[in-house]
C-alpha positions as CSV (number, residue, x, y, z in Angstrom):
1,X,-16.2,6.5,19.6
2,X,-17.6,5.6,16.2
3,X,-17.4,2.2,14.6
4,X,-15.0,1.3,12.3
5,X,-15.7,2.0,8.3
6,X,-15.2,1.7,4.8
7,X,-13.9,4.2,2.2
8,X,-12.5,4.8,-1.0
9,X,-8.9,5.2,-0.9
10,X,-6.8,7.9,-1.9
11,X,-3.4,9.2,-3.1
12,X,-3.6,10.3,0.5
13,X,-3.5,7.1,2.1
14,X,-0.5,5.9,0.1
15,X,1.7,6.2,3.5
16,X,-0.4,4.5,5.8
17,X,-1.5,1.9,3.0
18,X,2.4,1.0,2.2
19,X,3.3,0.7,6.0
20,X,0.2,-1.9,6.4
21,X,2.0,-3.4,3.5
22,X,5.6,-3.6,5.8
23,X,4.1,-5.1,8.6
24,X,2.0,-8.2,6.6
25,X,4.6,-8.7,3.8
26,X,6.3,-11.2,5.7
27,X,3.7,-14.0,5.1
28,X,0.8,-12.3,6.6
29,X,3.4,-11.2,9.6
30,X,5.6,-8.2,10.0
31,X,8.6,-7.8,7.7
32,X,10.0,-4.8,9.4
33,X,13.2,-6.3,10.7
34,X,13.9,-8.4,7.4
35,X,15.0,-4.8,5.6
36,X,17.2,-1.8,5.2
37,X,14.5,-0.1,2.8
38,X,11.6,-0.6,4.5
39,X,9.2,1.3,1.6
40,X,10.3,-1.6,-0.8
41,X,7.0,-4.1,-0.1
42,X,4.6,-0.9,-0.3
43,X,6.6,0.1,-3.4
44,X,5.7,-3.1,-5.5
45,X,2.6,-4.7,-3.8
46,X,0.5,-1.6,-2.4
47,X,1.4,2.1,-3.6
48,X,0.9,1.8,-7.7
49,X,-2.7,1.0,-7.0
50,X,-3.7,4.1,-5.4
51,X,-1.0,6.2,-8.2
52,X,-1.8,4.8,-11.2
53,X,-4.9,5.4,-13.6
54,X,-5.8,1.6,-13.7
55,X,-5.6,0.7,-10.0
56,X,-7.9,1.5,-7.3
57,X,-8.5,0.3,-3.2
58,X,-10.8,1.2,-0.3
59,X,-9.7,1.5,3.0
60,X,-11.0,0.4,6.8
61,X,-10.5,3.2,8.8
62,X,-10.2,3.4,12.6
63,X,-12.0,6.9,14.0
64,X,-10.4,9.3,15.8
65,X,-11.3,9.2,19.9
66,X,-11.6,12.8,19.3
67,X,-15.0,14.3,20.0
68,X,-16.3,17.3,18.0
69,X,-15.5,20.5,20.1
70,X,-18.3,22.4,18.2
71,X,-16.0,25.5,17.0
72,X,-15.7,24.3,13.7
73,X,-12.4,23.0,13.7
74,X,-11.6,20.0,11.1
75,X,-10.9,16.7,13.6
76,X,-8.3,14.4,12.6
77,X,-10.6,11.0,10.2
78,X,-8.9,8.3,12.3
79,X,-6.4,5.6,11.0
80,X,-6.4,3.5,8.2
81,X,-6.5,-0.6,9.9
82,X,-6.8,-2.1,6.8
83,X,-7.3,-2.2,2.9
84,X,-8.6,-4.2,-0.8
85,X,-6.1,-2.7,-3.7
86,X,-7.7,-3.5,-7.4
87,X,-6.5,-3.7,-10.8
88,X,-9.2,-3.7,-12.9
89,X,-7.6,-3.7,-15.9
90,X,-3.9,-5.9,-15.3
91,X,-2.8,-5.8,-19.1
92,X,-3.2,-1.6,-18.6
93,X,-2.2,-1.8,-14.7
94,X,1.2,-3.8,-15.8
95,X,1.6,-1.2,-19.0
96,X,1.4,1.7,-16.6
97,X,3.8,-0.3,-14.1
98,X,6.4,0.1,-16.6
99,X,6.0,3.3,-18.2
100,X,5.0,5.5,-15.0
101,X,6.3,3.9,-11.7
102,X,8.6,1.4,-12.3
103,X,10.8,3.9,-14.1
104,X,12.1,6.5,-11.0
105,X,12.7,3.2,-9.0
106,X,14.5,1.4,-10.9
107,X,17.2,4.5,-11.0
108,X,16.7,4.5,-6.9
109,X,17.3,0.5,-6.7
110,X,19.7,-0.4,-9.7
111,X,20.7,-3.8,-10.5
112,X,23.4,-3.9,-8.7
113,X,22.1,-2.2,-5.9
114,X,26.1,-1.9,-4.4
115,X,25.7,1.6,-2.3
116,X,29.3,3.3,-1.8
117,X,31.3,3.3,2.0
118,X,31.0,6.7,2.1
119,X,27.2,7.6,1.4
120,X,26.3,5.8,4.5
121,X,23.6,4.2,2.5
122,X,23.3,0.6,4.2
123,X,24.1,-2.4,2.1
124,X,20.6,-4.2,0.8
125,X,19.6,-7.8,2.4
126,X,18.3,-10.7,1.2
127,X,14.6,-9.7,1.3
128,X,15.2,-6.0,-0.3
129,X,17.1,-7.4,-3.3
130,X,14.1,-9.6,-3.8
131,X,11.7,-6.8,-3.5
132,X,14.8,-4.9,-5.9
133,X,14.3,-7.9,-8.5
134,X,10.5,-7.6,-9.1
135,X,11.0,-3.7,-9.5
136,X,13.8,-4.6,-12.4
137,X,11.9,-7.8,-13.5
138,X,8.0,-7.9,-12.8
139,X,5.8,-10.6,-13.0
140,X,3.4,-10.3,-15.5
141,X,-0.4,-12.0,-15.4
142,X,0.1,-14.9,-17.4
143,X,-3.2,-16.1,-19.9
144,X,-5.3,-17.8,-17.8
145,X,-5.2,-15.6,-15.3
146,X,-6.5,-13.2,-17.8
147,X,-9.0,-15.0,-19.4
148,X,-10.4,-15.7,-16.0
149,X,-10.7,-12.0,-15.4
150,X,-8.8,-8.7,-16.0
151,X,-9.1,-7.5,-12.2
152,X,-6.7,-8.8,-9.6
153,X,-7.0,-7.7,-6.0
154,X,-4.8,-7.4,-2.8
155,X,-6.1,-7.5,0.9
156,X,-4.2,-6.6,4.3
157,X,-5.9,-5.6,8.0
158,X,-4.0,-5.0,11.0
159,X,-3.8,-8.3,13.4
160,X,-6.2,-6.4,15.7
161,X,-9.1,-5.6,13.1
162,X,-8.3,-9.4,11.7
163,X,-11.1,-12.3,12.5
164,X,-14.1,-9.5,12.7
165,X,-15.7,-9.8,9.4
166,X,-13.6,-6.8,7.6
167,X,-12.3,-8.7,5.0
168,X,-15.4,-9.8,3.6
169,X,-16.9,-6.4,4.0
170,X,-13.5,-5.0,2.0
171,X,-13.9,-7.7,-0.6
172,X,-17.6,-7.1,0.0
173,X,-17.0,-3.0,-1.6
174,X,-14.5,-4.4,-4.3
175,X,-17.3,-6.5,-6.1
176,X,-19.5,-4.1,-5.9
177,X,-17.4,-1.5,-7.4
178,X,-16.4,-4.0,-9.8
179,X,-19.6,-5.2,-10.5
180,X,-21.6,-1.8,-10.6
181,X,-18.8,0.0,-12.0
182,X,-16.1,-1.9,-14.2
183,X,-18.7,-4.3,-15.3
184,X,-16.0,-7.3,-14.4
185,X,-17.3,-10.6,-13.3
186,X,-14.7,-11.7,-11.5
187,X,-11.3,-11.2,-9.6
188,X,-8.2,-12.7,-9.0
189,X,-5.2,-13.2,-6.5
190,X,-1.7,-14.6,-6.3
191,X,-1.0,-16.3,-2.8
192,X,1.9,-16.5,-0.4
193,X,2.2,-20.2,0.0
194,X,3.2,-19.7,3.5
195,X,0.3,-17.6,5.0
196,X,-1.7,-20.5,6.0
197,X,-4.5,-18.2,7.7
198,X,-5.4,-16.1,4.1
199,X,-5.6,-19.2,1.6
200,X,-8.1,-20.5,4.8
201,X,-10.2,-16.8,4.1
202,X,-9.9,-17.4,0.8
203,X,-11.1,-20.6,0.4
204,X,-14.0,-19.8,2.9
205,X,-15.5,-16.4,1.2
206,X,-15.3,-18.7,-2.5
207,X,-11.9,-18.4,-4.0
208,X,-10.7,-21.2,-5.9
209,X,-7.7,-22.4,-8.3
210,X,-7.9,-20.6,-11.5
211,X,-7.6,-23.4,-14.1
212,X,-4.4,-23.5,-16.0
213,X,-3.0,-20.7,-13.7
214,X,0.0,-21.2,-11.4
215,X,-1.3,-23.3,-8.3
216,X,-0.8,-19.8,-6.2
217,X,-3.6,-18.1,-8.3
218,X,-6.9,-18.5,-6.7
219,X,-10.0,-16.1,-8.1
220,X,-13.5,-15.4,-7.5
221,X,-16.4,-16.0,-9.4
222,X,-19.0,-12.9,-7.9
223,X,-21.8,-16.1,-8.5
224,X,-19.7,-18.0,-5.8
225,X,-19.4,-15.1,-3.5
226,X,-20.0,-16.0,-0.2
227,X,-21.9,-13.1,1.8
């Protein structure tokens, strides 16, 4: 079988990349059980990166155990383990948010999301109307974030590919791309204050508080990227 690798993501991985998504969202654990409308975390925190013209991501793939039978058949790539999603440009990525995917959403997930008896359409909990919110009310970068760097980043690798040196070789292909290709200097990411185990990979690869940010924004200076 061959070793894992690195690509540039797709529109094609947008599945596999939003169910990665479902089973992290839940503070670096599995979220599965906590909703009705399971595509929800992919919806906001994963899927508008590989759809929209300032977003971008690369992707760990798992091979396929399948060996070549030499008759010229395409074989099956493998499965996508884990993934880096980019903004490179938030003020664009956040413009596009609301013009071209927010939009169709919002009319599937209104505020109030109140399905009738007879649709069959299960009532929403407590973690979809949050997920519901940020559709109807994002978050926007505030200015320090900004002014520390226009790119912000997301990471996610299934438990099993975790603690094996992927997420500094995803980060790894982000810088460079950001670096060779968006000329950007820097990147940026907003914690969960409860997964313990990524603000420990953060801090250890060279992410630090963003001055002026909110406490949960942590970037990195390339400089102070930790190979």
């Amino acid at each position: 079988m061959s070793s894992p690798y690195i690509r540039r993501a797709t529109k094609a991985d947008t599945e596999s990349i939003s169910h990665i998504c479902l089973l992290s969202a839940n503070a670096g654990k599995s979220s599965i059980n906590l909703h009705k409308f399971s595509e929800l975390p992919g919806v906001v925190w994963a899927e508008p990166y590989l759809n929209l013209p300032s977003g971008t991501g690369f992707v760990l793939i798992e091979p396929s155990s399948i060996t070549d039978p030499g008759d010229g058949l395409d074989i099956e790539e493998g499965r996508v383990v884990g993934y880096t999603l980019v903004a490179f440009n938030t003020p664009s990525f956040e413009r596009e948010l609301e013009s071209l995917w927010y939009p169709r959403w919002r009319k599937k997930y209104p505020i109030p999301f109140v399905p009738e008896p007879e649709s069959h359409i299960p009532n929403p909990t407590e973690e979809d109307m949050k997920f519901i919110n940020m559709i109807h009310h994002p978050k926007l970068a505030d200015k320090a974030c900004l002014e520390f760097s226009p790119a912000h980043m997301h990471i996610n690798i299934l438990p099993e590919y975790q603690h094996k040196g992927w997420g500094k070789k995803l980060i790894g292909t982000m810088i460079k791309f950001l670096k060779e290709e968006k000329g950007v200097d820097a990147v940026w990411v907003r914690m969960d204050p409860r997964n313990l185990n990524a603000r420990d990979f953060y801090q250890y690869v060279g992410y630090r508080p963003v001055e002026g940010a909110d406490p949960l924004v942590h970037g990195l200076r390339f400089q102070d990227w930790v190979e």
